[in-house]
C-alpha positions, 0 to 999 in steps of 0.5 A: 534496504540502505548500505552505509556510506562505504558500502560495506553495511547493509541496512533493511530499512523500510521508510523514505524510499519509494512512498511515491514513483516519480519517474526521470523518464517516461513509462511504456505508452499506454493506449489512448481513451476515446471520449468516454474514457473508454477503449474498445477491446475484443469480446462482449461482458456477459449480460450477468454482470449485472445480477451481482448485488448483495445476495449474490456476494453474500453467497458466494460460496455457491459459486466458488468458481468465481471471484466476487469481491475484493476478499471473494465475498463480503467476509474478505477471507480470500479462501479459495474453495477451489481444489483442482490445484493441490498438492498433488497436482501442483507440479504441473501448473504452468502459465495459461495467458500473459496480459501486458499492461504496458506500465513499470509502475506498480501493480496492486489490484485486486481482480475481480472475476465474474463469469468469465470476465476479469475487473481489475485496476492498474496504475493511474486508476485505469480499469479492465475487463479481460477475457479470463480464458484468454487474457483478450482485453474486452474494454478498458477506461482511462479516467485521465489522472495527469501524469505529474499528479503522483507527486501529491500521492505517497505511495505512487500512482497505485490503484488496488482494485474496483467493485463491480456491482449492479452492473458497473464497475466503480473506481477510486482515480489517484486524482480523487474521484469516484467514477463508476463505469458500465460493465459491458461496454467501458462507458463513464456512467458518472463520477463525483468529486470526493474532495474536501479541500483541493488545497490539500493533497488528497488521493485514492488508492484503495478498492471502493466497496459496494453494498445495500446500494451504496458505494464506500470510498475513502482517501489517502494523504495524511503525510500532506496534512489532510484530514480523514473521511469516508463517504457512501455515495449512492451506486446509481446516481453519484449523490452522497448519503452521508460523510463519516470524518475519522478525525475532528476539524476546528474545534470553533467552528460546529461538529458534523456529526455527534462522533467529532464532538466526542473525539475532540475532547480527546486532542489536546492542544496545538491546532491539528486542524492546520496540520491536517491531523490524518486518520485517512481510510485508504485501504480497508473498508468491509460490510458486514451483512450480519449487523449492517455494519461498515467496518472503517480501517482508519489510519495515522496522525498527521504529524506522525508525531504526537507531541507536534498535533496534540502537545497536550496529549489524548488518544487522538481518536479515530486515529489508528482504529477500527470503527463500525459504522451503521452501513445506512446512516453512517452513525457510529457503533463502536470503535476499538482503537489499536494505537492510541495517541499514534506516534509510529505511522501505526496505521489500522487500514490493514485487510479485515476480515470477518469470521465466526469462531469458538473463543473461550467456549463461546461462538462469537462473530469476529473481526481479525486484522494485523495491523502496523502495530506488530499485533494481531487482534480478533474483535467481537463485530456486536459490540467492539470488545477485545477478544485477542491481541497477540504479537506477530513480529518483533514489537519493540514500542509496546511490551503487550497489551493489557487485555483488560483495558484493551490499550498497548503498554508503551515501552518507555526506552523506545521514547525518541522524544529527546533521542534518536531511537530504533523501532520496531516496527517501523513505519511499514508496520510488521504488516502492511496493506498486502493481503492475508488469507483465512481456512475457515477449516483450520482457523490459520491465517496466512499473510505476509510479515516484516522486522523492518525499523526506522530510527526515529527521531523528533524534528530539530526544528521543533525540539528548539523552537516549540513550534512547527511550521508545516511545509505544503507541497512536502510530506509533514512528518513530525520526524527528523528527515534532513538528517536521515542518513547521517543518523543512519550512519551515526547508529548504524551498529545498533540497527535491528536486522529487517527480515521479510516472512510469509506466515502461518499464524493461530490468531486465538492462540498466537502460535506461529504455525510456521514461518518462511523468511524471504530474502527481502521484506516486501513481498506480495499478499496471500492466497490459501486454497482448499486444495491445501495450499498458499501462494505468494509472490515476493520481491525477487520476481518468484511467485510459490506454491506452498504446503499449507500445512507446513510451509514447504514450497512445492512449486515456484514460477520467475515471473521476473517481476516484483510481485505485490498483488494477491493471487486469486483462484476461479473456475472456468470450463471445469479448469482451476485457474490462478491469476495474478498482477506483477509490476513494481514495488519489489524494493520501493519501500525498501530501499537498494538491494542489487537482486530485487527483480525491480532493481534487476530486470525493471518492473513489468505491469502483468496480468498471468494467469495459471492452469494445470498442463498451461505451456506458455513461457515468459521471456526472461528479459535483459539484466538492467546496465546499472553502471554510473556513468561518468558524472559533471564536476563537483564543484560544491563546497563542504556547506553546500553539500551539507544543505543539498544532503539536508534538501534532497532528503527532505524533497527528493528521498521520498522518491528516489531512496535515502542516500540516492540509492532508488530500488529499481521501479523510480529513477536512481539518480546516480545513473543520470547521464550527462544529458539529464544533468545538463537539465537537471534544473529544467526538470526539476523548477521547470517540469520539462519531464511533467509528462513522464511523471517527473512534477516541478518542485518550484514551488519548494525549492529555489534554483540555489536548492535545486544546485545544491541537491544536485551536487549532492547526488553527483557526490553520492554517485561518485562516491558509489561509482567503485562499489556500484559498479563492482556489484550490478545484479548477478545473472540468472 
């Protein structure tokens, strides 16, 4: 959420503020790997970590006591059949064992929970086996992603999750390798390099899947200008077995496979290839043991704008869809593409889920998802055709979409091609990667919603010349970032209000069931539960019991950290536990709000893990001093605070918020002492801080840019230093 230049307006908006966690001073030392990548901890994994293989997830409810897969099982519902924690008993559920994972930066994954063992993954893509009793650490794996490479990753040095399979755990690293690992020792088993092109700013994010022996990975880094794929490697060796691309190359040179040849013919015009194009796969990727199939979610275009990438138009497939691949041979099935010709970042990689329900009088086999679009589709897994598309937020690019062709109806007032225009939603999405939750009991889904708009508007240069040059080393957006917070505060009267929900919603029917607001709109996934229950975690540090029937809180815990991260429920000695990762992102993507627990109390990387009658209490920890201290001398003229404002929210606002203004978990530069601004250039061209994240920006900015974007944030500081001060984060 942004305030506008007197303080007195407040606007949730979700975009240029966090995509990336680029610190000003160093995180909490994390231990030191041995050779291997390994650390030894206390406690041995047990020996049947090995049996897991695709009978056994694929039955998973015959052990509702653990936690197999990303989703549980491969249907990735995230229903726990579990019901010692109910309503009932809930009241007196208390913290059972307290993991520190000693980081500040956000905490996304997962965990995976086998006989008495928890798999999980933490920032920098460093991996865990805990006892899930205790919270004793058994061995972790470093796999040594440098520090300063979060700067090639949009949305910081995340990792949200592992598999664990055969009797290795397998992660993507942000550095973009797939490393699989022993399950009972911490031991590197192999690891390959999943990059095309090291030009390119490709990461990994997002949890592999393993399935019929292989393991599915894709990447991240559209907004750099990359090109989307998805590989399966084979889960013993590391040799690939084939490589999917979710969107074409160079028309001149040869198709890698029949698919490419048939979605080029719908880009038109402009070379997309030197642009990069997108159609990332950075989160979702689910097996179906019904068809075989590999579902892919496959994300936007790069430029988000389609008139730069594709000026003669076309859907641009696979942006922003669904495709179902054979799991063995990687030959495609079917697709439904939910955006076609991409214009908002209306990514599809959102959670899918797999399911079997009455639709129309018919018992079909079904994929759900509610992507970015603001609309929720349930798709037959046979053959891709669209069974529901119903709106979950405020939609305001599309009036519905046209069940008959299965494609949005754009509305034509929201066209920002020659205007600035506010969107809903923005480029957050009415929903993002953050879990959802299915009762197969009931049919409700359960998931974390927004209203959160960008005004969008096309890049200056372009509209002048035609042409765009694309610019390495920066995100490539296609919009108007220069002048984000002047067209902020130019239309900041007709800016939509952002909210943040968890909801209760009948995806055949469309009814919300119930809906609860949340203070801020970035808030953590979901878990529903048979003991008629949901629990979440929000951006306030408060994790909630919820009556799964009408949304009434029946338990809340401060574990005074921003919350992403799904909970996940097991069984251990006939007791029922809840678990959770705590850590960051509470106000990242949102911009500056003074009560976040982020901004607040700081981020703390937390494993916690909940059982009926458990006593342990969490330290409250110290409210940050957020006063700005006394700043240099300004001493820019009116021009060259006018090209800092334009170069810091081009380089620096990804990062460290629109107009300065960080959300707790990066460094709010306003806060800068007079030290750090003594060697603000040797951060910044120099890298003097490459260790503790901070990468050097010399290869975009000259030292002349570097002072400008300085004195830029000493005015901003100045200018906030009354306001800012007045209104530091309440006690409590």
């Amino acid at each position: 959420m942004f305030e506008n230049g007197e303080g007195s307006t407040i606007l949730k908006l979700l975009f240029l503020t966090a995509f990336g966690f680029l610190l000003l001073v160093g995180c909490a030392e994390e231990k030191a790997p041995d050779a291997s990548g390994g650390q030894a901890g206390a406690g041995i994994v047990a020996p049947s970590v090995a049996l897991i293989d695709d009978e056994r997830i694929n039955n998973a409810a015959s052990e509702p006591g653990n936690w197999l897969a990303y989703g549980r099982d491969y249907y990735e519902q995230r229903f726990s059949p579990l019901k010692a924690i109910n309503k009932d008993s809930v009241g007196d559920l208390g913290l059972a064992w307290s993991m520190d994972l000693n980081t500040n930066y956000a905490v996304e994954a997962t965990p995976i929970m086998v006989d008495g063992t928890l798999f999980f993954s933490s920032a920098f893509s460093k991996v865990f086996a805990v006892d899930a009793r205790t919270g004793t650490e058994k061995w972790s794996f470093d796999p040594g992603v440098p520090k300063d490479f979060q700067r090639k990753a949009c949305c910081g040095p995340v990792s949200r999750g592992v598999s664990v399979y055969k009797g290795r755990v397998y992660v993507g690293s942000l550095d973009g390798r797939l490393i699989a690992v022993d399950a009972a020792t911490g031991d590197k088993v192999w690891e390959v390099d999943t990059v095309i092109d090291h030009a390119r700013n490709y990461t990994i994010t997002g949890a592999p899947r393993t399935a019929k022996g292989k393991v599915y990975i894709g990447n991240g880094g559209a907004e750099y200008g990359v090109r989307g794929y998805v590989t399966a490697y084979d889960a013993q060796t590391g040799e690939q077995v084939w490589r999917f691309f979710t969107v074409p190359g160079n028309p001149a040179l040869p198709f890698e496979h029949p698919e490419m040849e048939m979605a080029a013919e719908t880009w038109k015009g402009g070379e997309w290839w030197e642009i990069g194009g997108g159609g990332t796969v950075w989160n979702s990727i689910v097996y179906d043991p019904d068809f075989n199939h590999v579902y892919l979610g496959v994300g936007n275009g790069a430029p988000w704008t389609r008139a730069i990438r594709s000026p003669g138009g076309g859907d641009n497939l696979f942006l922003a869809s669904i495709v179902a691949l054979d799991a063995d041979t990687g030959e495609m099935k079917w697709y439904y593409q939910t955006t076609p010709g991409d214009n908002w970042d209306y990514t599809a990689v959102q959670d899918m889920m797999l399911a079997e329900m009455e639709v129309d009088g018919v018992l079909r086999k079904v994929l759900m998802q509610a992507p970015k679009n603001g609309f929720f589709y349930v798709i037959d897994r046979a053959d891709g055709k669209l069974l529901r598309a119903n709106p979950f937020v405020t939609t305001t690019w599309a009036t519905h979409v046209d069940m008959q062709t299965g494609r949005p109806v754009e509305n034509p007032e929201t066209d920002y091609s020659d205007k600035p225009q506010w969107i809903l939603p923005g480029p957050l999405g009415g929903h993002n990667w953050q879990a959802m939750s299915f009762n197969p009991d009931t049919g409700i889904i359960y998931f974390p919603a927004q209203d959160n708009p960008l005004i969008y508007a096309m890049n200056e240069e372009f509209k002048a010349t035609g042409v765009y040059k694309r610019n390495p080393g920066t995100m490539n957006l296609g919009l108007e970032l220069g002048n984000i917070a002047k067209l902020i505060s130019d239309n900041v009267d007709s800016a939509p209000q952002a909210k943040g929900y968890l909801k209760a919603f009948n995806p055949l029917t469309g009814e919300e069931v119930w809906s609860v607001e949340h203070p801020h709109h970035w808030n953590g996934g979901a878990l529903a539960t048979k003991g008629e229950l949901v629990f979440q975690g929000d951006a306030m540090g408060i994790l909630t019991a919820y009556d799964a029937a009408d949304g009434n809180p029946l338990w809340t815990y401060n574990a005074y950290s921003a919350m992403l991260a799904p909970p996940i429920s097991y069984e251990l000695d006939g007791e029922q536990y809840l678990a959770i990762l705590t850590g960051g992102g509470g106000d990242d993507f949102g911009g500056h709000t003074n009560d976040t627990a982020s901004y607040k109390y700081d981020s703390f990387g937390r494993m916690l893990a909940f059982k009926i009658g458990g006593t342990l209490a969490l330290k409250a920890p110290d409210i940050r001093d957020v006063t700005i201290p006394p700043q240099p001398e300004l001493i820019a003229s009116a021009e060259d605070l006018t090209r800092g404002n334009q170069l810091y929210h081009t380089v620096c606002a990804i990062c460290h918020g629109v107009m300065v203004k960080s959300g707790g978990v990066i460094a709010d530069l306003r806060l800068m002492n007079q030290n750090k601004h003594s060697i603000f250039n040797q951060i910044v061209l120099e890298g003097v801080l490459a260790g503790a994240g901070m990468a050097s920006f010399a290869d975009v900015l000259t030292a002349e840019d570097a002072s400008r974007i300085q004195q830029y944030i000493i005015s901003r500081a100045l200018e906030d230093q009354v306001t800012a001060n007045a209104v530091a984060p309440s006690g409590g």
